[in-house]
C-alpha positions in Angstrom: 211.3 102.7 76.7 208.5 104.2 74.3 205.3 101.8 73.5 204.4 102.7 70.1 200.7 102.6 69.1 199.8 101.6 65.4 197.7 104.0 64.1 194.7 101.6 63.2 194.6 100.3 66.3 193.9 104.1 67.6 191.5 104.7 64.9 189.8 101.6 65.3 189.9 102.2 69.4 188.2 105.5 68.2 185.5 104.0 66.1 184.3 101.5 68.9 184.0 104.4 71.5 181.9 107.2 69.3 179.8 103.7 68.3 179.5 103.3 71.9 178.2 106.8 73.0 176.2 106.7 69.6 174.4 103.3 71.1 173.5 104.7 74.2 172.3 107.6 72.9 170.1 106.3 70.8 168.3 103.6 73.2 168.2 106.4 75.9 166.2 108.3 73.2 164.5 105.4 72.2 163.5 105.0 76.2 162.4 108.1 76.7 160.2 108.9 73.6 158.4 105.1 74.1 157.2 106.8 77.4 156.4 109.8 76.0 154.2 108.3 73.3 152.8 105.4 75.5 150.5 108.1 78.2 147.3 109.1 76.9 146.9 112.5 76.3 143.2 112.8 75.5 142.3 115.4 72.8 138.9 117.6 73.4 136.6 117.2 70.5 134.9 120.9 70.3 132.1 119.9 67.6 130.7 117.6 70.0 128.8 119.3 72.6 125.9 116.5 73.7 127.1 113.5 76.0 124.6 110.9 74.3 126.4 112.2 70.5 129.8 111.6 72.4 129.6 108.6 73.9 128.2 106.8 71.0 130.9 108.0 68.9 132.9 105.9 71.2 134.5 109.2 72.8 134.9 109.8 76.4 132.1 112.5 78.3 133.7 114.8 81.3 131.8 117.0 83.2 134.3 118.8 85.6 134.9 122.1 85.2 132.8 122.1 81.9 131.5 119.7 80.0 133.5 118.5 76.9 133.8 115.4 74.6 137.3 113.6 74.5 139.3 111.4 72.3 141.7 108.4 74.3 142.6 107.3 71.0 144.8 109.7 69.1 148.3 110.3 70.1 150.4 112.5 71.9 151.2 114.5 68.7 147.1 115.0 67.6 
């Protein structure tokens, strides 16, 4: 004995699986881009050579290896 399949039941069978990957795909994505975007990556601010001119700017002084100014506050893609 043969089961036959209506064919909207297999396209519609199709539809909910591609939506499905489609889903996960997207809030993996959306997971992995949040954390991208949500650590600082601090951006050196070359014009700014004096601590006193960078800290009242609201900027971040670092004197390890050399001394530089740095922005916290733009993002990852500055």
């Amino acid at each position: 004995m043969q089961v036959k399949t209506h064919p909207i039941n297999v396209t519609v069978l199709t539809v909910l699986v591609l939506a499905g990957f489609l889903g996960i795909a997207y809030i993996l994505l959306a997971l992995s881009s949040s954390s991208l975007y949500s650590s600082t990556h601090p951006a050196v601010v070359p014009w700014i050579g004096e601590q006193h001119q960078c800290e009242t700017s609201g900027r971040t002084w670092r004197e390890e290896s050399e001394e530089e100014c740095l922005d916290y506050e733009r993002s990852a893609d500055f």
